[in-house]
C-alpha positions in Angstrom: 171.3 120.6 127.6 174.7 118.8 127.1 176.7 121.3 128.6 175.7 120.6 132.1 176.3 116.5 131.7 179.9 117.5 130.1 180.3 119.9 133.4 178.8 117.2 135.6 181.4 114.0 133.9 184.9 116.5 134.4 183.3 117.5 137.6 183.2 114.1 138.7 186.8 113.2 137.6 188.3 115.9 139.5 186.6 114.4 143.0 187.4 110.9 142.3 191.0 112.2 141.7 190.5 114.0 145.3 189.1 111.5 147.2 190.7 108.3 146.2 193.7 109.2 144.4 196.2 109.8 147.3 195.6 106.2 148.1 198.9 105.6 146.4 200.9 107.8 148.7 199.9 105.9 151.8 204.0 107.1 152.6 202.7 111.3 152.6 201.9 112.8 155.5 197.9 112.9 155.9 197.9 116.9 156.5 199.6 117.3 153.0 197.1 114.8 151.3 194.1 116.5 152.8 195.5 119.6 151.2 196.2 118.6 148.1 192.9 116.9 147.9 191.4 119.9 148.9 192.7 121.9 146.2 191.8 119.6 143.6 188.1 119.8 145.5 188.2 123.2 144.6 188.4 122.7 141.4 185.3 119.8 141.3 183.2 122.6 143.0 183.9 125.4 140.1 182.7 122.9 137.8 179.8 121.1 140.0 177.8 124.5 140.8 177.8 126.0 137.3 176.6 122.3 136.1 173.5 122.3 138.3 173.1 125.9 137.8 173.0 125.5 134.4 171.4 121.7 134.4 168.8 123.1 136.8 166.9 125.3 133.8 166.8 121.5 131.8 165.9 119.2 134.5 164.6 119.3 138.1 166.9 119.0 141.1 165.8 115.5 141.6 167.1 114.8 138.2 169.9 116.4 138.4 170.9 114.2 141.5 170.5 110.7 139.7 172.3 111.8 136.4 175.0 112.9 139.3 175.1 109.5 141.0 175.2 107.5 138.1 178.0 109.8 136.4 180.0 109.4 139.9 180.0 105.5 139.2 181.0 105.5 135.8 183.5 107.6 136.6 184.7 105.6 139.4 184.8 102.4 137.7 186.6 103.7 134.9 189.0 105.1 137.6 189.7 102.0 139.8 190.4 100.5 136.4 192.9 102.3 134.9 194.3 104.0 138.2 193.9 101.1 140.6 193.9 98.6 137.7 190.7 97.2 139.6 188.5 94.7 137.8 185.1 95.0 136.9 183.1 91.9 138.4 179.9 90.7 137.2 178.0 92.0 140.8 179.3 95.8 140.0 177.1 95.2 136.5 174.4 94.4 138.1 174.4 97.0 140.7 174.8 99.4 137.9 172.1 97.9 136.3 170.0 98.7 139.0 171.1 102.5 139.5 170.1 102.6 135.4 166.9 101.6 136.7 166.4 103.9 139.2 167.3 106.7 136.4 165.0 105.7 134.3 162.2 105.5 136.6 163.0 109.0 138.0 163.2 110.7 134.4 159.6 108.4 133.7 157.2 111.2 133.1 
């Protein structure tokens, strides 16, 4: 049951790299950054489809989504953080607190 979170967390890091890490090379040419985003994509993608595959005999599709969203933003913020050295503000928080919420109330049998 753990494997597919595990999948779902490295999954994650390899798209946040993709989509926001050439932010920092404003200077490269956009047709090389789309490509090297694309190729770490790929690599998101061999790890995303096993993860539901495998997540989908555990939890339902639904389920799978949230635990998806909600591992996107932890990922991100931890990102932005050490990456962007972006601060974490009191309103983030809360709106996490409110996408726990919705977790819980889609996993609420």
């Amino acid at each position: 049951m753990w494997k597919p979170i595990a999948l779902l967390c490295v999954s994650n890091l390899f798209m946040t790299i993709a989509w926001y890490g050439h932010l920092k090379f404003k200077s490269h040419a956009l047709w090389l950054v789309i490509l090297v985003s694309w190729a770490i994509a790929f690599f998101e993608y061999c790890l995303l489809v096993p993860a539901n595959r495998i997540g989908s005999n555990y939890f339902t599709v639904t389920e799978l989504k949230v635990m998806q969203e909600v591992i996107t933003l932890l990922v991100f913020a931890a990102f932005s953080a050490w990456y962007f050295k972006e601060t974490f503000k009191w309103n983030h928080l809360v709106g996490f607190l409110c996408l726990v919420a919705a977790v819980f109330f889609v996993f609420k049998k």
